[in-house]
C-alpha positions in Angstrom: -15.9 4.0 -23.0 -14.6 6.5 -20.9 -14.5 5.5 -16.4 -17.5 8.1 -16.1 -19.7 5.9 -18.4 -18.3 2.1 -17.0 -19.6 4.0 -13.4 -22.5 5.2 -15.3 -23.1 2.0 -16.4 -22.6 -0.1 -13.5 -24.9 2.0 -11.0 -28.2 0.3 -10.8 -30.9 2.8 -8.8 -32.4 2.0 -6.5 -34.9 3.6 -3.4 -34.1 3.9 0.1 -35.6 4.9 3.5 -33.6 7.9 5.4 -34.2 9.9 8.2 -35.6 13.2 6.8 -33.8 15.4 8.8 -30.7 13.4 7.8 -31.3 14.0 4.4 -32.2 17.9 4.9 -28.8 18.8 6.8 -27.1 16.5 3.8 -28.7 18.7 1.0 -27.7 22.1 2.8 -24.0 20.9 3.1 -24.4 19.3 -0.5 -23.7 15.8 0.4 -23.6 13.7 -2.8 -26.4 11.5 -0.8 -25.8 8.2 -3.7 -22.0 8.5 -2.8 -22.3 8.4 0.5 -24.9 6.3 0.7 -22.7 3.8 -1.3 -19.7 4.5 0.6 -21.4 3.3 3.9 -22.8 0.2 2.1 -19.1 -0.7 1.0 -17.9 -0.2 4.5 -20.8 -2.6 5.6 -20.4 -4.8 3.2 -16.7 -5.1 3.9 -17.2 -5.4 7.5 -19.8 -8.4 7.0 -17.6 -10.0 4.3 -14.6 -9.8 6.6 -16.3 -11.2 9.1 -18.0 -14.4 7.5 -14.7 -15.4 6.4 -13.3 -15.3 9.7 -16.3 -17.5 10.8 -15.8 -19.8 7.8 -12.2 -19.8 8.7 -12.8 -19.9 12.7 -11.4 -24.2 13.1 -8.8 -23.4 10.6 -7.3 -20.5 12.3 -7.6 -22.4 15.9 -5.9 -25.2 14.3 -3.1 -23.0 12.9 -3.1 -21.1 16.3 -2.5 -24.1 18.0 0.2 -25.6 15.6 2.1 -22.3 16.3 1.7 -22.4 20.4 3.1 -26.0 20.3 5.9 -25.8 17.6 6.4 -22.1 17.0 6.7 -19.8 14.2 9.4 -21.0 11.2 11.1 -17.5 11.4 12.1 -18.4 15.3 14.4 -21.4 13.5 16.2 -18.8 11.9 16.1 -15.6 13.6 19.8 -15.7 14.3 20.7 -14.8 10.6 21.3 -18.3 9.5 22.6 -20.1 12.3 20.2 -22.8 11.7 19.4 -23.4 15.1 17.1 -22.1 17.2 18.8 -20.0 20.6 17.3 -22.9 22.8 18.7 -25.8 20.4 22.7 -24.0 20.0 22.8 -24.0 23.7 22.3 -27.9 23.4 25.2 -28.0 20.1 27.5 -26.8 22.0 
């Protein structure tokens, strides 16, 4: 099975509503109407997924947020190339 048929094959049709004069200037400029029409649901779609998640996600992400306001981000440990210590916390070593 060849990728035209698995597309073939996973296209279910399907009717919509759109705005005729829409659809006239997309047949004079041969729009492939399906394709685009599918390409703006994925966009949706993607949008919408994206979005739920980060509404699922919302106390997580506050929580995390929060964590890294009040104790900062690992990397700041050892952003002087393996020192170990933190800019703040050599000033104290020494």
């Amino acid at each position: 099975m060849g990728r035209n048929d698995r597309l073939a094959a996973s296209r279910k049709a399907t009717n919509v509503s759109l705005d005729s004069e829409l659809l006239r200037d997309a047949r004079e400029l041969d729009v492939n109407v399906s394709r685009a029409c599918e390409q703006g649901l994925a966009e949706e779609v993607r949008k919408r997924k994206w979005a739920k998640w980060q509404e699922d996600n919302k106390e997580s992400i506050e929580a995390y947020n929060r964590y890294i306001e009040k104790h900062g981000l690992m990397s700041e440990y050892f952003h002087d190339f393996g020192n170990g210590l933190r800019k703040d916390e050599a000033d104290d070593a020494v």
